[in-house]
C-alpha positions as CSV (number, residue, x, y, z in Angstrom):
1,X,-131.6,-2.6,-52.3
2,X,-128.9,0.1,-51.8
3,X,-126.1,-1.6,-53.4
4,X,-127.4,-1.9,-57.0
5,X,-128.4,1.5,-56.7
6,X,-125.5,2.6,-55.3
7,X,-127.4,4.5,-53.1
8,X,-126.8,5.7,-49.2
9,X,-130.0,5.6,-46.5
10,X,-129.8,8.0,-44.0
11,X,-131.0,8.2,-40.4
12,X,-134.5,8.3,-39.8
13,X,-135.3,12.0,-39.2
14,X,-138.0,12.4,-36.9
15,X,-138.2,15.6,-34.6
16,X,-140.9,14.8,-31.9
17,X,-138.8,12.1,-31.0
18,X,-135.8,14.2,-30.1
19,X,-135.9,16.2,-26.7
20,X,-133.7,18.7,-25.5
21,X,-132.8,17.0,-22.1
22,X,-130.7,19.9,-20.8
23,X,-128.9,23.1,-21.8
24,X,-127.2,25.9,-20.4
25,X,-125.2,29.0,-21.9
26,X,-122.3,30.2,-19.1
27,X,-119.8,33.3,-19.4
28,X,-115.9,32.0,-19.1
29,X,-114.2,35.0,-19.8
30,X,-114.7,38.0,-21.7
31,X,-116.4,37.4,-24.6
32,X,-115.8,33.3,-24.5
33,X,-119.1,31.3,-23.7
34,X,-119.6,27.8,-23.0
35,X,-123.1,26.4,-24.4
36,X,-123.9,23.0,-23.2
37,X,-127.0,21.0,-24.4
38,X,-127.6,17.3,-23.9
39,X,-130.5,15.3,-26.3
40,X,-132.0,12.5,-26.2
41,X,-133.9,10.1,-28.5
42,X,-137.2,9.0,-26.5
43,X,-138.6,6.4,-29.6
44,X,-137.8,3.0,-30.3
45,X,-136.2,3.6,-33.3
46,X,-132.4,5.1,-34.0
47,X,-133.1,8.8,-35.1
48,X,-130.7,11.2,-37.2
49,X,-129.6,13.9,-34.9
50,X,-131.0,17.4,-35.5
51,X,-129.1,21.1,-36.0
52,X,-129.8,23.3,-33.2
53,X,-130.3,27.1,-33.5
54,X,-128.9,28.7,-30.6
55,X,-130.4,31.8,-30.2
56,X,-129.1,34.8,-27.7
57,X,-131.7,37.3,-26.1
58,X,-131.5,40.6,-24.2
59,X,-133.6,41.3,-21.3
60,X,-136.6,42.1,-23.2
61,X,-136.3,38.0,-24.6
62,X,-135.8,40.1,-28.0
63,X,-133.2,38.1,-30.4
64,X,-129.7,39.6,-30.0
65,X,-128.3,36.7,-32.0
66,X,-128.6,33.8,-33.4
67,X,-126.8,30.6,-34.6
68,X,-127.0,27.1,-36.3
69,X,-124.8,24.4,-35.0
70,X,-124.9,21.1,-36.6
71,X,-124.4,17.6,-35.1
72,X,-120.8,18.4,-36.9
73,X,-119.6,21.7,-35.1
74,X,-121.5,19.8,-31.8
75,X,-118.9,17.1,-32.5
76,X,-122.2,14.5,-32.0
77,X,-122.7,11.2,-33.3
78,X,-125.0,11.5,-36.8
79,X,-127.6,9.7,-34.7
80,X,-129.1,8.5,-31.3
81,X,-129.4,4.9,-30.9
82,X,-133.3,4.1,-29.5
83,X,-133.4,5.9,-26.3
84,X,-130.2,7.2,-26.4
85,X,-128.6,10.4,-25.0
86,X,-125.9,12.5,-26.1
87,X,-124.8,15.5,-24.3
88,X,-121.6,17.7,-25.4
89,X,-120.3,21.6,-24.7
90,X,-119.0,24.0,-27.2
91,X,-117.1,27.2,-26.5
92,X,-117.4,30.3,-28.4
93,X,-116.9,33.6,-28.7
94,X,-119.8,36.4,-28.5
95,X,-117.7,39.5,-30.2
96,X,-119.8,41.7,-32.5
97,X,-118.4,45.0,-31.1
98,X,-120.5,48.0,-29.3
99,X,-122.3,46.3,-26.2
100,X,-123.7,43.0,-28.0
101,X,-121.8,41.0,-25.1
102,X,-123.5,43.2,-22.2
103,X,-126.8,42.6,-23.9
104,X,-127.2,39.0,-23.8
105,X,-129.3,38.2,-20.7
106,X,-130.7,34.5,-22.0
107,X,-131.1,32.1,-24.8
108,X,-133.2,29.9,-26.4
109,X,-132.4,26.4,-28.1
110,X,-134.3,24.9,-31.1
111,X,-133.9,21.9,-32.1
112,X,-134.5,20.9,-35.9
113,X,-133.8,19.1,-38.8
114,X,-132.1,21.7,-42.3
């Protein structure tokens, strides 16, 4: 039906079937960070991979800061095949000035769909 209507259909987006497998958030150097996160599809059906909000806490698990990565800036596929798995690093740098570096004690990872 999409080529008389010139139209484009999209991965299915469907965010209880997407699981964050696996993540971690590691110092390299200064203020350079590795975050590493692996997903994976657990329904029968290819599913449109989700943004993920990366968000950095202090030791109170207050928000220190946070960010939104898309399947893009992840360099991930724009989906996961039926019960698929992707897993990928990113590094960046954590440099607002003051102590923001010497705050960050965790994270959290969200994944969702914009």
């Amino acid at each position: 039906l999409c080529v008389p209507l010139q139209c484009n259909v999209q991965p299915y987006q469907h965010i209880a079937s997407v699981v964050v497998d696996g993540s971690a958030f590691n110092k390299l150097r200064g203020n350079t960070y590795r975050f590493a996160l692996g997903l994976k599809n657990q329904s029968a059906a290819p599913v449109a991979l989700p943004a993920v909000e990366l968000t950095l806490t202090d030791t109170g698990d207050q928000p220190v800061l946070r960010r939104v990565l898309t399947p893009l800036e992840l360099g991930a596929p724009a989906a996961l095949l039926a019960g698929g798995e992707w897993s990928g690093s990113l590094e960046m740098d954590v440099a607002l000035g003051g102590d923001m570096p010497a705050r960050i004690a965790g994270y959290r990872v969200l994944a969702f769909y914009p």
